[in-house]
N, CA, C and O atoms as a GROMACS GRO file, in nm:
protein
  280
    1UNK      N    1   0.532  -0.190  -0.073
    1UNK     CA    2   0.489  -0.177  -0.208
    1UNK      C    3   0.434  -0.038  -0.227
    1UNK      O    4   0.358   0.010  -0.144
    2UNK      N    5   0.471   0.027  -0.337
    2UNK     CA    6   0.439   0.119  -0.377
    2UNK      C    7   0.394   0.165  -0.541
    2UNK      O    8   0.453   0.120  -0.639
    3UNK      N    9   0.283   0.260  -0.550
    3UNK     CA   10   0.242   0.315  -0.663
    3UNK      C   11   0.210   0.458  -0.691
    3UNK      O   12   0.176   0.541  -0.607
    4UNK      N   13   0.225   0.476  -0.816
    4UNK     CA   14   0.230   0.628  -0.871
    4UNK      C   15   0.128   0.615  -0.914
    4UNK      O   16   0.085   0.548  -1.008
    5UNK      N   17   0.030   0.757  -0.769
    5UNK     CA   18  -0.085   0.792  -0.870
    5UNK      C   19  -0.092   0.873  -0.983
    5UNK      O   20   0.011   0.916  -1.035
    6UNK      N   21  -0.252   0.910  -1.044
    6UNK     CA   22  -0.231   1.001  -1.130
    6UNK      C   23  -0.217   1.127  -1.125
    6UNK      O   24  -0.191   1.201  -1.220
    7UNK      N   25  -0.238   1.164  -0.978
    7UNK     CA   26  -0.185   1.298  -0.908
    7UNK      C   27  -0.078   1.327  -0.890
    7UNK      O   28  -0.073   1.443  -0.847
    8UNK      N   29   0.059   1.262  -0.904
    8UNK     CA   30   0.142   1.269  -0.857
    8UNK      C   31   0.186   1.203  -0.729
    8UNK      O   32   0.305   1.175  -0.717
    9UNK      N   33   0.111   1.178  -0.644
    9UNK     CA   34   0.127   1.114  -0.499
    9UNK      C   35   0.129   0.988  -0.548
    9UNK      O   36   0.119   0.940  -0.661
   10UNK      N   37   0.149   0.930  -0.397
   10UNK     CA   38   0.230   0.780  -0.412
   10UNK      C   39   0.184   0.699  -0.319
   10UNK      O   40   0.234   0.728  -0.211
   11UNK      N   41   0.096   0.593  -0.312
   11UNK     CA   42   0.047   0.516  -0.258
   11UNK      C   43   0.132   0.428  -0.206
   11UNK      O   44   0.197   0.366  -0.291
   12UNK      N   45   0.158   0.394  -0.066
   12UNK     CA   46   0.226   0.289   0.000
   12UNK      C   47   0.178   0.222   0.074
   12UNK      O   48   0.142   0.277   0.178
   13UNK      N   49   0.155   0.085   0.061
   13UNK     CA   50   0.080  -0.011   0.100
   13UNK      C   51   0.108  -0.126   0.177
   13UNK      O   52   0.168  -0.211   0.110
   14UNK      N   53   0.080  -0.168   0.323
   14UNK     CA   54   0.150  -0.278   0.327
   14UNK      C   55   0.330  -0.276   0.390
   14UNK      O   56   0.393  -0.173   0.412
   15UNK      N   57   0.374  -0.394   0.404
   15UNK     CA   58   0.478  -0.439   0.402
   15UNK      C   59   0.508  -0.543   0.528
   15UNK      O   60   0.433  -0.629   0.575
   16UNK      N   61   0.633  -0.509   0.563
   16UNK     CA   62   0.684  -0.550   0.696
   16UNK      C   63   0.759  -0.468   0.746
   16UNK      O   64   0.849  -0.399   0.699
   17UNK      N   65   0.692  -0.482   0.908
   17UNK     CA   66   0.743  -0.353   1.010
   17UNK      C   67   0.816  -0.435   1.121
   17UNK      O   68   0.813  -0.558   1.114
   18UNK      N   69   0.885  -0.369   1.227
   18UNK     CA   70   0.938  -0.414   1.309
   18UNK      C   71   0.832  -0.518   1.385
   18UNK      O   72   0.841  -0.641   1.382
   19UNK      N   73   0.741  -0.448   1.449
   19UNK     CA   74   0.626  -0.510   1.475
   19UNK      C   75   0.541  -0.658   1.372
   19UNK      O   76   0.436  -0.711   1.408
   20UNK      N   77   0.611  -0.692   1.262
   20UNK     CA   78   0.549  -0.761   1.166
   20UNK      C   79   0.458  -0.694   1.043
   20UNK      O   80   0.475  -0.584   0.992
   21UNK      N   81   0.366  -0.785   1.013
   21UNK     CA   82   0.327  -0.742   0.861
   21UNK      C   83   0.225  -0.632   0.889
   21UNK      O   84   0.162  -0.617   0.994
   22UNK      N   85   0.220  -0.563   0.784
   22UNK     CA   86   0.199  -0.368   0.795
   22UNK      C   87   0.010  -0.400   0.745
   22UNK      O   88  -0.010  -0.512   0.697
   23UNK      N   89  -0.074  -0.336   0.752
   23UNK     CA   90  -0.179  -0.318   0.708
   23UNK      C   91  -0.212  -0.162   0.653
   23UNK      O   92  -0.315  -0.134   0.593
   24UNK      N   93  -0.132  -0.090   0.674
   24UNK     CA   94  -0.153   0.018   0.657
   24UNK      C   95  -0.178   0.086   0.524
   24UNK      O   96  -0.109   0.029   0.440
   25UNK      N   97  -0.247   0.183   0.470
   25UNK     CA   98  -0.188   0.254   0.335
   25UNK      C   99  -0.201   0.407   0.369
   25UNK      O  100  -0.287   0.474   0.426
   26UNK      N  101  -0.067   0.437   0.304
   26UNK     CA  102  -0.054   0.637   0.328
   26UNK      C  103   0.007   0.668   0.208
   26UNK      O  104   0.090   0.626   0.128
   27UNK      N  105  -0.079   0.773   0.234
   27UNK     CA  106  -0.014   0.872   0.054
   27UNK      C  107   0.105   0.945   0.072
   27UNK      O  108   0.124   1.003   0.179
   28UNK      N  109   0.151   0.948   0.020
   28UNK     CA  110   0.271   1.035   0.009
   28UNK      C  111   0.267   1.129  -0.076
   28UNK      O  112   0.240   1.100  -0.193
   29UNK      N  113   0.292   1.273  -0.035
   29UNK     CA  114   0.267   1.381  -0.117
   29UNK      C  115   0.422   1.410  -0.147
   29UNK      O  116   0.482   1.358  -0.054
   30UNK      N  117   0.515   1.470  -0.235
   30UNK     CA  118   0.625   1.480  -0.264
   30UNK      C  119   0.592   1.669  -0.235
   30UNK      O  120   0.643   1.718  -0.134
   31UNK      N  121   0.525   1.743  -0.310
   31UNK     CA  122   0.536   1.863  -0.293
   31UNK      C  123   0.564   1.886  -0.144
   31UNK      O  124   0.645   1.977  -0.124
   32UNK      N  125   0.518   1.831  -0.043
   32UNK     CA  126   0.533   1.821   0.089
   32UNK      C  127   0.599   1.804   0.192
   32UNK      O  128   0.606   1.854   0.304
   33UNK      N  129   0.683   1.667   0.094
   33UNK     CA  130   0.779   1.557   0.167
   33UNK      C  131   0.654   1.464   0.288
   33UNK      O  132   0.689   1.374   0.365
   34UNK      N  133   0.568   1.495   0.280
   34UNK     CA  134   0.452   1.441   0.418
   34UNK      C  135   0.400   1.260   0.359
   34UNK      O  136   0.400   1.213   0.245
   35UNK      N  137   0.366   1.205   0.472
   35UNK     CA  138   0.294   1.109   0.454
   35UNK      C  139   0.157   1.108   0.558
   35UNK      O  140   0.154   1.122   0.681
   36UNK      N  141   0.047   1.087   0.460
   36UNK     CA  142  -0.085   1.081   0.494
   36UNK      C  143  -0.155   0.924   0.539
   36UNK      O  144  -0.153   0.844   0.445
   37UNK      N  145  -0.215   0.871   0.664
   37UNK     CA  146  -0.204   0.792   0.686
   37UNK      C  147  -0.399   0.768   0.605
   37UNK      O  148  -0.493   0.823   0.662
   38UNK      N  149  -0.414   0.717   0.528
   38UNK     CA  150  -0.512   0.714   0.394
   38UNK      C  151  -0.666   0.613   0.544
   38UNK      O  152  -0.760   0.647   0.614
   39UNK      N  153  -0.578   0.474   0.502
   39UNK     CA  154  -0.676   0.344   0.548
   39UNK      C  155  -0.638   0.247   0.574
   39UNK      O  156  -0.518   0.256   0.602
   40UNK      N  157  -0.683   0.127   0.585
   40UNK     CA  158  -0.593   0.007   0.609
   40UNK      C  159  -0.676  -0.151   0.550
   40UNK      O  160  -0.776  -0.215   0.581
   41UNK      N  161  -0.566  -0.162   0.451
   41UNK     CA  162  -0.625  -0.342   0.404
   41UNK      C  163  -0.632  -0.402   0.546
   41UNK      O  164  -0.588  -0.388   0.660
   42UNK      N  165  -0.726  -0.487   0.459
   42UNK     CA  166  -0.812  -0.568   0.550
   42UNK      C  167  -0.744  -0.701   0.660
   42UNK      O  168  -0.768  -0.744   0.773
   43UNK      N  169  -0.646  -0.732   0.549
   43UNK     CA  170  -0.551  -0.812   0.583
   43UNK      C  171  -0.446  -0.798   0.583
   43UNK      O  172  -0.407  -0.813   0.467
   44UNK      N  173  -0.322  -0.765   0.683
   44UNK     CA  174  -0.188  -0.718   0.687
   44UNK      C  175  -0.132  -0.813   0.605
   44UNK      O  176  -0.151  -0.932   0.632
   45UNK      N  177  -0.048  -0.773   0.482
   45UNK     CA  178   0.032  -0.846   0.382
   45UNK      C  179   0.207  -0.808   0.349
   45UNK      O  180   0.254  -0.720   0.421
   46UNK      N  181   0.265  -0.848   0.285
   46UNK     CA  182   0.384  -0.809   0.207
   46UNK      C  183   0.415  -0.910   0.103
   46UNK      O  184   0.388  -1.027   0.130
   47UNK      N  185   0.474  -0.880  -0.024
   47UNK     CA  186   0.496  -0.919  -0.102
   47UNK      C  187   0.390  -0.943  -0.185
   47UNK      O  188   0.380  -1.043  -0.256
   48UNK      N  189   0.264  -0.804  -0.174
   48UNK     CA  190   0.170  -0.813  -0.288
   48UNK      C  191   0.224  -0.711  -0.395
   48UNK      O  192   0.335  -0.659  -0.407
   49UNK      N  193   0.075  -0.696  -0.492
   49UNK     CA  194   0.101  -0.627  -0.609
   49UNK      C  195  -0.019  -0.489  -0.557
   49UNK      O  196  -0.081  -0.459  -0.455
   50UNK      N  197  -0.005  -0.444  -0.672
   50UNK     CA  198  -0.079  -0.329  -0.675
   50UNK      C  199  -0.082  -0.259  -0.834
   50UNK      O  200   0.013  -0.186  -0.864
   51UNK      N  201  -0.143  -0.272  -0.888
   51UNK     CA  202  -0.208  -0.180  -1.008
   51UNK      C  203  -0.324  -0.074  -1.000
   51UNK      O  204  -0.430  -0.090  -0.937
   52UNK      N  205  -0.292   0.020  -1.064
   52UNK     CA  206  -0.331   0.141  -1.082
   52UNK      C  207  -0.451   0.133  -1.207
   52UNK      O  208  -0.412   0.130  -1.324
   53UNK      N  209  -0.601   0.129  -1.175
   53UNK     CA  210  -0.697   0.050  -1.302
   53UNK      C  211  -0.691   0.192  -1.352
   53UNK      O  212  -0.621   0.276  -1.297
   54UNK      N  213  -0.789   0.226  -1.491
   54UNK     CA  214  -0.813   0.331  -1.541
   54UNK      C  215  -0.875   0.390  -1.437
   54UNK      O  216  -0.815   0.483  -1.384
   55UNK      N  217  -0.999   0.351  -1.388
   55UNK     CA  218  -1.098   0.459  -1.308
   55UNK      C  219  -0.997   0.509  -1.219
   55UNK      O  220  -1.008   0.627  -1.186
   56UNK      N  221  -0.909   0.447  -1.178
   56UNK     CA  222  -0.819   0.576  -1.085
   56UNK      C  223  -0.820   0.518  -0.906
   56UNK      O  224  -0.776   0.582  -0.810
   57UNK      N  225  -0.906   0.330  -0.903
   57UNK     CA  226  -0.848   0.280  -0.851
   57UNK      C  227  -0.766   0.189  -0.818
   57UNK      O  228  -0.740   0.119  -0.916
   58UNK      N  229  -0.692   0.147  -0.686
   58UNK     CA  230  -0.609   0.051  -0.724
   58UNK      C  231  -0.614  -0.067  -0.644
   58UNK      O  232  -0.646  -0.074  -0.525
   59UNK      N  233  -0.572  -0.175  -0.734
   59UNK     CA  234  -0.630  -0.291  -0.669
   59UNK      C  235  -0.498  -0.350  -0.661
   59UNK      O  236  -0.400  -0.348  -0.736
   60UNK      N  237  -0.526  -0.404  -0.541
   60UNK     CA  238  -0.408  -0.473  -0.411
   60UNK      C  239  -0.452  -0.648  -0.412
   60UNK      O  240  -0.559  -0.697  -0.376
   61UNK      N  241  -0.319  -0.724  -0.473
   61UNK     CA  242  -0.366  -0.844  -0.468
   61UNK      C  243  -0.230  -0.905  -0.402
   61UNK      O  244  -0.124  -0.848  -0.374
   62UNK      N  245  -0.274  -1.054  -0.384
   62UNK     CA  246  -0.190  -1.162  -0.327
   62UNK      C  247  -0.065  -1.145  -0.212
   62UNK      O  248  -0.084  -1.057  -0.129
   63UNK      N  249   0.024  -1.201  -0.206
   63UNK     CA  250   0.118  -1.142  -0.110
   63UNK      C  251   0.110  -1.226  -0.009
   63UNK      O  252   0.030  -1.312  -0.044
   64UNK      N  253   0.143  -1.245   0.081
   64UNK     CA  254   0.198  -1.317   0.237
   64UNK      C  255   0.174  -1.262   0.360
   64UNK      O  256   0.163  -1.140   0.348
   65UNK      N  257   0.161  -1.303   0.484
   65UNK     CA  258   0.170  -1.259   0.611
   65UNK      C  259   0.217  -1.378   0.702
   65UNK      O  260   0.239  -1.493   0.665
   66UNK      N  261   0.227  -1.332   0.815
   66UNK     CA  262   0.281  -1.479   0.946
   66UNK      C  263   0.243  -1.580   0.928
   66UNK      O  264   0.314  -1.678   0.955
   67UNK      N  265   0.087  -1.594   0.864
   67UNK     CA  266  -0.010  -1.688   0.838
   67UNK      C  267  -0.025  -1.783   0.749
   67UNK      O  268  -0.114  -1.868   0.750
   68UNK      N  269   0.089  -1.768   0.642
   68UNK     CA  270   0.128  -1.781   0.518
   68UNK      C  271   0.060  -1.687   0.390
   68UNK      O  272   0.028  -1.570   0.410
   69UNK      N  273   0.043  -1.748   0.264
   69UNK     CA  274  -0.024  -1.654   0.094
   69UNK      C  275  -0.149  -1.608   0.158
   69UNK      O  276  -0.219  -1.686   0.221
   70UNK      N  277  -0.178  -1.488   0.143
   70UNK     CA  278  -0.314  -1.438   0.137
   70UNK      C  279  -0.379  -1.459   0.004
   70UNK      O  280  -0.494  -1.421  -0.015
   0.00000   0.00000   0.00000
């Protein structure tokens, strides 16, 4: 899952990796081509959402892991 900040960069969050479900989030800078490894949800997920609030953060909801719905 991914989102467009208001900088231009691109928040990627999450997913599924070879290893299983991702916890990770890294920015992606395009001027760069680079990815920045940011932080990591709390709970490894895929198949959440992500919205971009006004203040400029973004909130990461629902989605799945091995475990079943988070």
């Amino acid at each position: 899952m991914s989102v467009l900040l208001s900088n231009g960069k691109m928040l990627v969050a999450g997913g599924k990796g070879a290893a299983g479900d991702l916890a990770s989030l890294e920015v992606f800078t395009p001027g760069t081509n680079k990815f920045l490894l940011d932080a990591s949800l709390r709970i490894p997920r895929a198949r959440h959402t992500a919205t971009v609030l006004a203040s400029g953060d973004v909130l990461i909801a629902g989605g799945e892991n091995t475990s079943g719905p988070v």
